[in-house]
C-alpha positions as CSV (number, residue, x, y, z in Angstrom):
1,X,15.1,-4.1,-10.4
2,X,12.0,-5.4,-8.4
3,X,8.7,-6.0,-9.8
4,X,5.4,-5.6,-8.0
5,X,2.4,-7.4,-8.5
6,X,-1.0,-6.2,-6.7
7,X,-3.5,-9.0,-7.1
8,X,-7.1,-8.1,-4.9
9,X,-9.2,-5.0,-4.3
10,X,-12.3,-5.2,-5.1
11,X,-16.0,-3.3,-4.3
12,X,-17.2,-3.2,-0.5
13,X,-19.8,-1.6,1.4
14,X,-19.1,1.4,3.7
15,X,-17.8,0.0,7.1
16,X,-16.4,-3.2,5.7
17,X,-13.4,-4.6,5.4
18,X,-10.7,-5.2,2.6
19,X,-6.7,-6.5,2.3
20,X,-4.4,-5.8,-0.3
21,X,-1.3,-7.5,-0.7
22,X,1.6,-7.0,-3.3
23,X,4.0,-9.7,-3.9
24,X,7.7,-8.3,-5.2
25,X,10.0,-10.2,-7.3
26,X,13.7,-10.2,-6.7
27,X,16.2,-11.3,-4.1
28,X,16.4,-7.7,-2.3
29,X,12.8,-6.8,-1.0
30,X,14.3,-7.1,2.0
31,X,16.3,-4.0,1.6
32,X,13.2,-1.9,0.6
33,X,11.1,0.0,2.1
34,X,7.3,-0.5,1.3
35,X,4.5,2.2,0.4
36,X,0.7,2.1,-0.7
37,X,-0.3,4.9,-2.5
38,X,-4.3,5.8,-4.0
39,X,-5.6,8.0,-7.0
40,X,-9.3,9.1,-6.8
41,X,-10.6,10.3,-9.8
42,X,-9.6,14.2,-10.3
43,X,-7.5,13.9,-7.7
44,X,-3.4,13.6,-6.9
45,X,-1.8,10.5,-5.9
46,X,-1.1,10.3,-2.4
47,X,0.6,8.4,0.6
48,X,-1.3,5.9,2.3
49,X,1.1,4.0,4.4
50,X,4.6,3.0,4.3
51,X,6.5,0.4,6.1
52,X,10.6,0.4,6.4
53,X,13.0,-2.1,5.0
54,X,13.3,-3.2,8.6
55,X,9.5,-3.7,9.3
56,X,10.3,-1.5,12.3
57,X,9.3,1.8,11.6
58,X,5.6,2.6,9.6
59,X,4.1,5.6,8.2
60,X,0.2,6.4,7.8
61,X,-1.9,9.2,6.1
62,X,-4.1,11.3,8.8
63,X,-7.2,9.7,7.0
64,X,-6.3,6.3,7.6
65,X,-4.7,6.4,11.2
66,X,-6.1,3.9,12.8
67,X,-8.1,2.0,10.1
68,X,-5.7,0.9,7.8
69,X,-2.5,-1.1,9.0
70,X,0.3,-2.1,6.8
71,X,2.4,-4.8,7.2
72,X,5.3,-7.2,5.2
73,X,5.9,-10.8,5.1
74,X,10.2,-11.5,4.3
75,X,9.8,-14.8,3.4
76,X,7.1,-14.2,1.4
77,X,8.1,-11.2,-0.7
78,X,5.0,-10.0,0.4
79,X,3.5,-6.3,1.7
80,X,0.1,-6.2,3.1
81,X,-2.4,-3.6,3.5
82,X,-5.2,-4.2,5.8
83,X,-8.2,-1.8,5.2
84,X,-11.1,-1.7,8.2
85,X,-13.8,0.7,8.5
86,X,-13.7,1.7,4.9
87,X,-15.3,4.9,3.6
88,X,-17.1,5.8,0.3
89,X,-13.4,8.6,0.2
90,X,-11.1,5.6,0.4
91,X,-12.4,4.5,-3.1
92,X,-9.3,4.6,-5.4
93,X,-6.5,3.1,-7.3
94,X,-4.0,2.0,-4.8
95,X,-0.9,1.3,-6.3
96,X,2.2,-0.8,-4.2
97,X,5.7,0.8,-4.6
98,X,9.3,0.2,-3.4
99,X,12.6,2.2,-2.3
100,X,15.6,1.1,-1.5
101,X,16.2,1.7,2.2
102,X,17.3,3.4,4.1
103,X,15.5,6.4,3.3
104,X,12.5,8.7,4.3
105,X,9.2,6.7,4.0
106,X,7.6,9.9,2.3
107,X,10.2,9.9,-0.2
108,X,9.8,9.4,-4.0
109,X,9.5,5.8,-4.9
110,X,11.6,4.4,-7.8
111,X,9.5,1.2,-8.6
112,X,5.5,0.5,-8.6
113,X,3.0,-1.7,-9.3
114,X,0.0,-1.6,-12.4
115,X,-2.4,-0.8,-9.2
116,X,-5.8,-2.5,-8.3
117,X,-9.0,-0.5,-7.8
118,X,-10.7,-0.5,-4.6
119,X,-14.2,1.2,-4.5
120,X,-16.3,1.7,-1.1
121,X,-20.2,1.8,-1.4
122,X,-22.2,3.8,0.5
């Protein structure tokens, strides 16, 4: 079982800056992989990033290729999402989940967090 907690977000102005972070509970976030998924109003959830159990191998959404960089700290239980250049369309719910690696990083997740909202001012 792991736990996720997403402390942060927050509102920011177009072109600014913002860092998420989810701390996971347990002795096996090291076997996980990572992922950071959004909800916009009337719309699906979808994949932001991912990060393997190993830290060696990430995964990013088209929309956020080279703005957003994701990141994990072992010893600190800890994923990171670092958000630059934000857009009034990155506004959302993002939600930290977890799988237990190896696997695909687009695959389903089995455990997420209550999710933290994140809105982008024009």
């Amino acid at each position: 079982q792991v736990q996720l907690v997403e402390p942060g977000g927050g509102l920011v102005q177009a072109g600014g800056s913002l860092r998420l972070s989810c701390a996971a509970s347990g002795r096996t976030f090291n076997n996980y992989n990572m992922g950071w998924f959004r909800q916009a109003p009337g719309k699906e959830r979808e994949i932001v990033a991912a990060i393997s159990w190993t830290g060696y191998s990430t995964y990013y959404a088209d929309s956020v290729k080279g703005r957003f960089t994701i990141s994990r700290d072992k010893s600190k239980n800890t994923v990171y999402l670092q958000m630059n250049s934000l857009k009034p369309e990155d506004t959302a719910v993002y939600y930290c989940a977890a799988k237990r690696g190896p696997a695909a990083l687009t695959s389903v997740y089995d455990y997420w967090g209550q999710g933290t909202q994140v809105t982008v001012s024009s």
